[in-house]
C-alpha positions as CSV (number, residue, x, y, z in Angstrom):
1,X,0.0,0.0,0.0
2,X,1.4,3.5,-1.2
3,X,1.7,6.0,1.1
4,X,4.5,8.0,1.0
5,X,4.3,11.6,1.7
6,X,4.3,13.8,-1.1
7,X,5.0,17.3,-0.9
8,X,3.0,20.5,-2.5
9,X,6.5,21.1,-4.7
10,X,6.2,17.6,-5.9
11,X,2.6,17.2,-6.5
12,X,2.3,20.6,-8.9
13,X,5.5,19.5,-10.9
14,X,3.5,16.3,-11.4
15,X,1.6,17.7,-13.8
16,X,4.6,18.7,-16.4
17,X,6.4,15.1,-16.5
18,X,3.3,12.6,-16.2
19,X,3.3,12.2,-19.7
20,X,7.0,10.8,-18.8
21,X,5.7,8.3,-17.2
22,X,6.5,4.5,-18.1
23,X,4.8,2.0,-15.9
24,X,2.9,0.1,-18.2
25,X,0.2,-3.2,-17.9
26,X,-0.3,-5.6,-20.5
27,X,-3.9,-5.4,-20.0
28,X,-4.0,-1.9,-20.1
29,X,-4.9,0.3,-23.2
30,X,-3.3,4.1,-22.9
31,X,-5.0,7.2,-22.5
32,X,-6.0,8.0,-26.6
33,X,-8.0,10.7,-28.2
34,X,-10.9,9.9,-30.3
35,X,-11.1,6.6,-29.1
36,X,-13.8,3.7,-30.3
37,X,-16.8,3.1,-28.0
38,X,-15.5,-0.3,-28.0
39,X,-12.0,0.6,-26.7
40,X,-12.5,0.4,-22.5
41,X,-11.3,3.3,-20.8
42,X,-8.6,3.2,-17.8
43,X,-10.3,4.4,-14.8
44,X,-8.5,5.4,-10.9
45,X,-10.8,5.4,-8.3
46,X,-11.0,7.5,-5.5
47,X,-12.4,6.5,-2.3
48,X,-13.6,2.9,-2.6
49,X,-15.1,2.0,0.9
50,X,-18.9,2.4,1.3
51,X,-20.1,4.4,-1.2
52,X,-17.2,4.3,-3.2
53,X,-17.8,0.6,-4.1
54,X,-20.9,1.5,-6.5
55,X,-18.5,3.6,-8.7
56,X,-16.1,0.2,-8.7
57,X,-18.9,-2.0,-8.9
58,X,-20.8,0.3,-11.6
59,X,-17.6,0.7,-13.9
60,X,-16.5,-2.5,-13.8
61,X,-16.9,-3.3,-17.8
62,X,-13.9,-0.7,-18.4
63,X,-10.4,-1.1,-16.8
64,X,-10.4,-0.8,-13.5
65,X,-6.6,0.1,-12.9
66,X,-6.1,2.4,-9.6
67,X,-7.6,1.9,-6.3
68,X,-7.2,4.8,-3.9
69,X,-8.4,5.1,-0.4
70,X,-7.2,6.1,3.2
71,X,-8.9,3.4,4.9
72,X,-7.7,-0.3,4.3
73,X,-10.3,-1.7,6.2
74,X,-13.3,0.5,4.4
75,X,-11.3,-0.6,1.5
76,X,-10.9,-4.0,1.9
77,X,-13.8,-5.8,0.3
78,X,-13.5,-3.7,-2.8
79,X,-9.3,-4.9,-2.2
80,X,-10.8,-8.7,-2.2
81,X,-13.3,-7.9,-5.4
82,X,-10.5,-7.0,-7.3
83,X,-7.3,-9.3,-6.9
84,X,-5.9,-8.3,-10.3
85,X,-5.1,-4.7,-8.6
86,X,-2.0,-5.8,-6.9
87,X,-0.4,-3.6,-4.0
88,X,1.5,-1.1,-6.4
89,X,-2.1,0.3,-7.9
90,X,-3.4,0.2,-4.6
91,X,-2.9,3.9,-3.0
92,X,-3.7,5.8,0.0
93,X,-2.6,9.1,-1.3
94,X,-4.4,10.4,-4.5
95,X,-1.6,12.9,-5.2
96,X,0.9,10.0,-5.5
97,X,-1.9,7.6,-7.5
98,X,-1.6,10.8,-9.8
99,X,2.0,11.2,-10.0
100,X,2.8,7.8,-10.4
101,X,0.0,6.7,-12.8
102,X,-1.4,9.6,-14.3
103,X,-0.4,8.7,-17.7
104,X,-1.6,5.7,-17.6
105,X,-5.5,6.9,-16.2
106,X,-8.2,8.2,-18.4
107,X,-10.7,8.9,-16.1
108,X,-11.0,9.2,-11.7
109,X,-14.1,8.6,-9.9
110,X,-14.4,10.4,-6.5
111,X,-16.2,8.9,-3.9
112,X,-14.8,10.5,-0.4
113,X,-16.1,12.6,2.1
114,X,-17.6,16.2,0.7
115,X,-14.8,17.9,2.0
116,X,-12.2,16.2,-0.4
117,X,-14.3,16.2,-3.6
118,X,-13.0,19.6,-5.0
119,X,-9.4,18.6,-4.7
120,X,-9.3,15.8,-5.6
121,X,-11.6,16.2,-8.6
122,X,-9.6,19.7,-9.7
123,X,-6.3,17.7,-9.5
124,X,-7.4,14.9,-11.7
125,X,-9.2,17.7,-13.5
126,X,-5.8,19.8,-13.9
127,X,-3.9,16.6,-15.9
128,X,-6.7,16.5,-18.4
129,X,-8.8,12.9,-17.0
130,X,-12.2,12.9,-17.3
131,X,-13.9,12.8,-14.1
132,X,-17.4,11.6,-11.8
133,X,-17.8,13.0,-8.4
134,X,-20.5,12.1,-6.3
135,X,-23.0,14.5,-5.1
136,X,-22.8,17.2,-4.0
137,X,-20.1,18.1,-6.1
138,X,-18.2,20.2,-3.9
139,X,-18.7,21.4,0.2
140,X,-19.0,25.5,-1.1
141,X,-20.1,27.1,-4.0
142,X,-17.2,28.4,-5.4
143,X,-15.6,24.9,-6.0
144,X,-18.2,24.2,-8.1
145,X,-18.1,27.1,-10.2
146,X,-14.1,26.3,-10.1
147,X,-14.9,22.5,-11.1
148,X,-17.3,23.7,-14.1
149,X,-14.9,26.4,-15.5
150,X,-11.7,23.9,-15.8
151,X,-14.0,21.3,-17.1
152,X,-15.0,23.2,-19.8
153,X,-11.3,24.4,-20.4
154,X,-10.0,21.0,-20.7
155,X,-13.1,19.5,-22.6
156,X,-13.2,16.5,-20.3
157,X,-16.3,14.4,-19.4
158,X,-18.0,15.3,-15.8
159,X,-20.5,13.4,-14.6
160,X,-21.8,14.2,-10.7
161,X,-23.4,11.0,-9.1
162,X,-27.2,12.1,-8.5
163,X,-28.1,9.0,-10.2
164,X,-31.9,10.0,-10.6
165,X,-30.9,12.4,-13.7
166,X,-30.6,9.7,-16.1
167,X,-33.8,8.1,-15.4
168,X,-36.8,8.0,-17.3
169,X,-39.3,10.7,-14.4
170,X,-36.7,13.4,-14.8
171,X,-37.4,13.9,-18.5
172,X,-41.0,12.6,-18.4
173,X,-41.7,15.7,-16.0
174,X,-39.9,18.5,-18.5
175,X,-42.1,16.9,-21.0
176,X,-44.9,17.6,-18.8
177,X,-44.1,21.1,-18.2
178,X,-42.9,21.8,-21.4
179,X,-46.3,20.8,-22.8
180,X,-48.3,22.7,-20.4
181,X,-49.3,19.9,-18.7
182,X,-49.0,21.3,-14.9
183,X,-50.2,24.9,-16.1
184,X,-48.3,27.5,-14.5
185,X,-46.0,25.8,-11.7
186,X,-45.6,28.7,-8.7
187,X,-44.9,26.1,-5.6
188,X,-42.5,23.8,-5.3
189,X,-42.1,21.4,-1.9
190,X,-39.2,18.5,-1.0
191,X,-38.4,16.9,2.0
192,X,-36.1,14.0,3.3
193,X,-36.0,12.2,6.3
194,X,-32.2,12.9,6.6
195,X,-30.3,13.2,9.0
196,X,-30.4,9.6,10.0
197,X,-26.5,10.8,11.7
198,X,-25.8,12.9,14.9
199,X,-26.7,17.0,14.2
200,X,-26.4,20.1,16.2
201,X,-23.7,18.5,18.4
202,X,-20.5,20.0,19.4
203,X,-17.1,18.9,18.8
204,X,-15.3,15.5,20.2
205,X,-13.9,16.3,23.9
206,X,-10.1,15.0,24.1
207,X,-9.9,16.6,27.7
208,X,-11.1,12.7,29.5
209,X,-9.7,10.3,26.7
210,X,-7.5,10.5,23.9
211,X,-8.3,8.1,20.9
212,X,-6.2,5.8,19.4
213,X,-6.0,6.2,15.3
214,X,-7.1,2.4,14.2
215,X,-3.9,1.1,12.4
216,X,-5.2,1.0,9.1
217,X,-5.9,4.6,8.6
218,X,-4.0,7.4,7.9
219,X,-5.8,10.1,9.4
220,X,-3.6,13.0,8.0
221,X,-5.1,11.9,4.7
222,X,-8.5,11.7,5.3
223,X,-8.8,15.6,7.3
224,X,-7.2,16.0,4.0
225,X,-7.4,19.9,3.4
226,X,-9.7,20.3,6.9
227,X,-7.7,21.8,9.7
228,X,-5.8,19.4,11.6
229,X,-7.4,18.3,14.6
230,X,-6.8,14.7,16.7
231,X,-8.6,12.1,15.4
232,X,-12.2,10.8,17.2
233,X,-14.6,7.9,16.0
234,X,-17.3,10.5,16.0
235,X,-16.0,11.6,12.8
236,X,-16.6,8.2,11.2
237,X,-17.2,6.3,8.8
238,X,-20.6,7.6,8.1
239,X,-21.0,10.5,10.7
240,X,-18.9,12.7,8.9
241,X,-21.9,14.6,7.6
242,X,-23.0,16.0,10.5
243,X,-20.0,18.4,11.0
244,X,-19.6,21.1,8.7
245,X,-15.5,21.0,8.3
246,X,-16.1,17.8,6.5
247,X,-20.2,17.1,5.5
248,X,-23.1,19.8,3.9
249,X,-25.8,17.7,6.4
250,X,-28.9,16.7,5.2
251,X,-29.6,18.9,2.1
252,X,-26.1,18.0,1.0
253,X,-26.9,14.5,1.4
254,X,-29.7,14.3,-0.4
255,X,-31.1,17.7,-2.0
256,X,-29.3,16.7,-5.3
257,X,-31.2,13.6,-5.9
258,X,-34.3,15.3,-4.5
259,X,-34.3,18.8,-5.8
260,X,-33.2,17.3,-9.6
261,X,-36.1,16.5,-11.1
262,X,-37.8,19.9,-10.1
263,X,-34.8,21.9,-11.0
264,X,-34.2,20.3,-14.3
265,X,-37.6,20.0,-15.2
266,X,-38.8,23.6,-14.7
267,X,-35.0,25.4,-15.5
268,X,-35.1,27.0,-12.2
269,X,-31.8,28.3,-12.5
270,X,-30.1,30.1,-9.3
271,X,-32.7,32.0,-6.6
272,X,-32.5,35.1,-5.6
273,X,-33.5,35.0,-2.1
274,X,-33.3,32.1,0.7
275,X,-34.5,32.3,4.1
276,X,-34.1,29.6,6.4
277,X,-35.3,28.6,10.2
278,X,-33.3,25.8,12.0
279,X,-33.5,23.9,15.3
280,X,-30.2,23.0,17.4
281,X,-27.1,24.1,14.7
282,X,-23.9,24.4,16.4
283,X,-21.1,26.2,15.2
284,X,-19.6,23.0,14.3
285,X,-22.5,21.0,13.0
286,X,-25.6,21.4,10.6
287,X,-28.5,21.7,12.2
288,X,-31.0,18.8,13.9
289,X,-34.0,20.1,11.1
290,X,-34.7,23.1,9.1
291,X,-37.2,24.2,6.8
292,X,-35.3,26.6,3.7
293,X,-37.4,28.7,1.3
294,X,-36.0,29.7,-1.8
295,X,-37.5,32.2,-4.5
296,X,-36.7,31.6,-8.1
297,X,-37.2,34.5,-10.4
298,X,-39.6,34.5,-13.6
299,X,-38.2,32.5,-16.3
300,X,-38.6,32.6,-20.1
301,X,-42.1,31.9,-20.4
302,X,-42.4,30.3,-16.8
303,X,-43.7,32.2,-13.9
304,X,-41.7,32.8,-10.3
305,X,-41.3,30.2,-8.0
306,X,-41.2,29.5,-3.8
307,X,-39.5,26.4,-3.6
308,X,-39.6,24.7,0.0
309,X,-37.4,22.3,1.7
310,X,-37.9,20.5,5.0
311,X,-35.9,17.9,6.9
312,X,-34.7,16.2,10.1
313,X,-38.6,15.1,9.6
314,X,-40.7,18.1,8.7
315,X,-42.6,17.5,5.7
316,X,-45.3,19.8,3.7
317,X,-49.0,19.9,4.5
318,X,-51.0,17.9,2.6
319,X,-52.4,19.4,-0.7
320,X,-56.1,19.4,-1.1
321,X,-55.6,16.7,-4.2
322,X,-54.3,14.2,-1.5
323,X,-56.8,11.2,-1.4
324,X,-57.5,10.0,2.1
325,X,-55.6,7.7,2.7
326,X,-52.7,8.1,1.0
327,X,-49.1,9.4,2.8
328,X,-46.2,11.1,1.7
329,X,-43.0,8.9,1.4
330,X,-40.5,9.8,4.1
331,X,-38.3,11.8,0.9
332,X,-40.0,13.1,-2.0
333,X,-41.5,16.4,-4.1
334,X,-44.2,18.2,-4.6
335,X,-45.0,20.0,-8.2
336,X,-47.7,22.6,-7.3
337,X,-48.9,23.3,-10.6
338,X,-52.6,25.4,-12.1
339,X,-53.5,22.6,-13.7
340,X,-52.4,19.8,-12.4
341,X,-50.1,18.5,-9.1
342,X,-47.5,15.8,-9.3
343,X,-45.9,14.0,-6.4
344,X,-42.4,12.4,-7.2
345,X,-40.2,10.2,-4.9
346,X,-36.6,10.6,-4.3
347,X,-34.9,10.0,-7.5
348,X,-38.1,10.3,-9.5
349,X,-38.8,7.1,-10.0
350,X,-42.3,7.6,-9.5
351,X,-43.5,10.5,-11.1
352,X,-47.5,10.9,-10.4
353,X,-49.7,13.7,-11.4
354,X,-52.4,13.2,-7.9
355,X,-55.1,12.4,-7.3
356,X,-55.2,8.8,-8.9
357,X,-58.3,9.7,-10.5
358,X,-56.9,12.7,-12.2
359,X,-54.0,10.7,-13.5
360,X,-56.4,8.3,-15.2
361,X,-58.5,11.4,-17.1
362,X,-55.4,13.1,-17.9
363,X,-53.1,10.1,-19.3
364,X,-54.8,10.5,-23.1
365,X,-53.2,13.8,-23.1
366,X,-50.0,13.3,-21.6
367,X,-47.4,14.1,-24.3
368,X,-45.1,11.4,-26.3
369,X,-41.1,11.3,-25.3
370,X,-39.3,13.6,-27.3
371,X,-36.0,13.9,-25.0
372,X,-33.8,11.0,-25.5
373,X,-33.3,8.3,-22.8
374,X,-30.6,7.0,-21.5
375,X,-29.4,3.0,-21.6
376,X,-27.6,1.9,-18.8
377,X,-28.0,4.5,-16.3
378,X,-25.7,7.2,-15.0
379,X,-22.6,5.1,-15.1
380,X,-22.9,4.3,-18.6
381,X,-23.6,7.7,-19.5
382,X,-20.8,9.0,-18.5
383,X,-18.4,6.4,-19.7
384,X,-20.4,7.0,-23.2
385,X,-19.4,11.0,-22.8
386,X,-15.5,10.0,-21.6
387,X,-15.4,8.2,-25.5
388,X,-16.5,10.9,-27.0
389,X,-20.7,10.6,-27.1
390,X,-23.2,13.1,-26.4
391,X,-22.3,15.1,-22.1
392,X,-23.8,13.3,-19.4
393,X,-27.2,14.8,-18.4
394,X,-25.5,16.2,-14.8
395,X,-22.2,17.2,-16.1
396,X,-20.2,19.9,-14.5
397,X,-21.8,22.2,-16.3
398,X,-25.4,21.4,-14.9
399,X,-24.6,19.9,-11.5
400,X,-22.6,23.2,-10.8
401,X,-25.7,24.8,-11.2
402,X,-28.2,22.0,-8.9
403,X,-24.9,21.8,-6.6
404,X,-25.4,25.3,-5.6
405,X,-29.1,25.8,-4.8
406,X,-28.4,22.9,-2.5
407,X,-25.0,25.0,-0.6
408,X,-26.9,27.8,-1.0
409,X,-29.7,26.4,1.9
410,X,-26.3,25.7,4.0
411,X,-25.5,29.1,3.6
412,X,-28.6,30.6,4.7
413,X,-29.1,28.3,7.8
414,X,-25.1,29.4,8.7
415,X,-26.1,32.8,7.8
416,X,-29.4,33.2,10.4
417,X,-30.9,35.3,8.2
418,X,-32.4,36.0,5.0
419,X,-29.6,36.2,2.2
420,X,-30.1,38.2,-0.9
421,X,-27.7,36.3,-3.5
422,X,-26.2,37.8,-6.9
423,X,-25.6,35.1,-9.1
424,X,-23.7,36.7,-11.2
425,X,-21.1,38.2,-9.0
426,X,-21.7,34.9,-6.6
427,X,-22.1,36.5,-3.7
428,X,-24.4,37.7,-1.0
429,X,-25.5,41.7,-1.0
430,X,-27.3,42.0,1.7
431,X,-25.1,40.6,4.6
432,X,-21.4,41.1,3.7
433,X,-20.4,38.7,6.5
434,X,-22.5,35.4,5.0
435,X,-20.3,35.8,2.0
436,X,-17.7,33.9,4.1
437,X,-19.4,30.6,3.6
438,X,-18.9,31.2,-0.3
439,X,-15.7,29.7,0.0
440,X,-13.5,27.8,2.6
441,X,-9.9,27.3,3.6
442,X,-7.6,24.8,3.1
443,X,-5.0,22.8,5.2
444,X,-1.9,23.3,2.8
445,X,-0.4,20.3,0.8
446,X,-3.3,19.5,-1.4
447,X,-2.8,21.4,-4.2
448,X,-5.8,24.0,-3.8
């Protein structure tokens, strides 16, 4: 297992002599331009414990030929699914994964805690690989905006893992709104049951006991670019999320799997207010529930709208089309539409104008597809984009756009007030001090 530290000095200069580099695999085809569809592409990935496994799991048609993670025992069962990555393509340290097989790699998956997404994904990024990073794409707004803009510079495929956008409801509903199907759509309302972790508490007390690092993690790496602090079980493996050095809490969780199908369908674009109320936040963690409101401005043809989120177990009233009977799933949308209201679950699965009866009457005039579907779901897409097909549907370019409505709810709660934001000059104009949250520092040593 590779771990040797690397220093800032070495990391950078990495990036003007990996196309020196000679380690080569049989098996293994090199990074090529206009490849065939049929040609498998050389993927690294990042993070390969828990989550990180469906990225291994979900690519495992191409070449799976780096696996990266600070955690040998989270990693192991991906270690044990994979016997053909021997020890000297198994790394703890993404920088040296980079240096040492970067020209070798066509693509990197990143599957690691949100505080670690942007560099990580900006470094593979910076060497030209094509890249997937799972939602949200980045802890603060400005790394996403950072992660579109070199995308786009270095014509790579992005791909952020909100899974839902390459499903069949996401598109249905566009086709539903752009057909006038829902009328005029003014109200919007999602919910989740998240957090399912500890919020709202304080930070791990060292002053009774001191915790011993378990041997098979390298805790430098995985505070990564958070401010060094000694290391406490609290933190992990899952529980990260509730602290907001490393997590975004329960909208970061899940508001870009359940805010997609909403945003995407109705072009919502960036608010320009957000007010939020919260119960329990600390200065160190996300709140224990909080219900954010966020007004979109008239689009081209489409009226304003008040989109609502709950969680930590609020949920919407019931609209007057509810049948008795029925209850809402425990994540899910609401479309508030003039003509017609559809209930959707998390990834949009289900997408259901209500009542039932209503659904019936209306399905003769519910439009034909016209937006192409995709085969294989979001994995596939985005291998299809890395070999030169059509951009995944949540590319950098998009998910930028969906990743910040969801930071901007963080923002607002961290705020404790209303926030007036100016997309364009991506910042906040009514409160100086909440611009603060815009961006974050960084632990040096990671390239950022």
């Amino acid at each position: 297992m590779e771990s040797i530290p690397l220093t800032r000095r070495e990391f950078l200069k990495s990036a003007s002599v990996i196309s020196a580099a000679t380690l080569a695999f049989p098996h293994v085809l090199r990074a090529q331009q206009g490849r065939s569809p049929n040609d498998k592409l050389n993927i690294a990935c990042v993070g390969v414990g828990g989550r990180g496994a469906d990225a291994v799991r979900g690519l495992a048609a191409e070449n799976i030929v780096a696996l990266c993670d600070v955690d040998d025992a989270r990693a192991a069962e991906t270690f044990k699914a994979h016997p053909e990555i021997g020890s000297d393509r198994r790394f703890r340290d993404y920088r040296r994964m980079l240096d040492r097989l970067g020209g070798q790699i066509d693509a990197v998956t990143v599957s690691t805690p949100d505080h670690m997404h942007f560099p990580i994904a900006m470094a593979a990024l910076s060497l030209g690989k094509h890249v997937f990073v799972e939602k949200p794409m980045t802890q603060v707004i400005s790394e996403a905006r950072q992660l579109a803009r070199v995308a786009r510079e270095k014509k790579v495929a992005t791909q952020m893992g909100n899974q839902g956008h390459a499903g069949e409801g996401c598109r249905q509903l566009r086709e539903w709104v752009m057909a006038g199907i829902l009328g005029d759509v003014t109200e919007v309302h999602s919910w989740t049951d998240r957090p399912i972790w500890p919020q709202g508490v304080k930070p791990p007390n060292h002053s009774k006991m001191m915790p011993v690092v378990q041997g098979t993690l390298d805790w430098d790496l995985w505070l990564g670019v958070a401010a060094q602090r000694e290391y406490d079980p609290a933190y992990l493996p899952f529980t990260w999320r509730g602290y907001w050095d490393f997590g975004t809490g329960a909208m970061g969780d899940m508001g870009c799997h359940i805010l997609d199908g909403a945003y995407y369908a109705l072009g919502l674009g960036l608010p320009t207010r957000v007010e939020a109320v919260s119960a329990n936040q600390t200065a160190a963690s996300p709140p224990t529930a909080s219900m954010v409101t966020y007004h979109f401005p008239a689009r081209e043809g489409m009226a304003p709208v008040k989109l609502t989120w709950y969680d930590g177990g609020l949920q919407p009233r019931l609209p007057d089309e509810f049948e008795a009977g029925r209850l809402l799933d425990p994540n899910g949308t609401l479309i508030v539409g003039s003509k017609a209201t559809v209930l959707a679950d998390t990834y949009y699965d289900k997408v259901l104008i209500i009542p039932d009866a209503k659904m019936q009457a209306m399905a003769p005039s519910l439009p034909p597809k016209t937006i192409p579907r995709v085969e294989g779901g979001h994995f596939a897409e985005w291998v299809r984009a890395c070999k030169g097909g059509v951009p995944a549907g949540s590319n950098f370019d998009y998910a930028s756009g969906l990743a910040e409505v969801a930071l901007l709810s963080n923002l607002a709660i961290r705020a404790r007030r209303p926030i007036e934001w100016d997309g364009a000059a991506m910042r906040v104009t009514n409160d100086a001090e909440a611009n603060r949250y815009v961006t974050k520092a960084y632990r040096p040593g990671f390239g950022v």
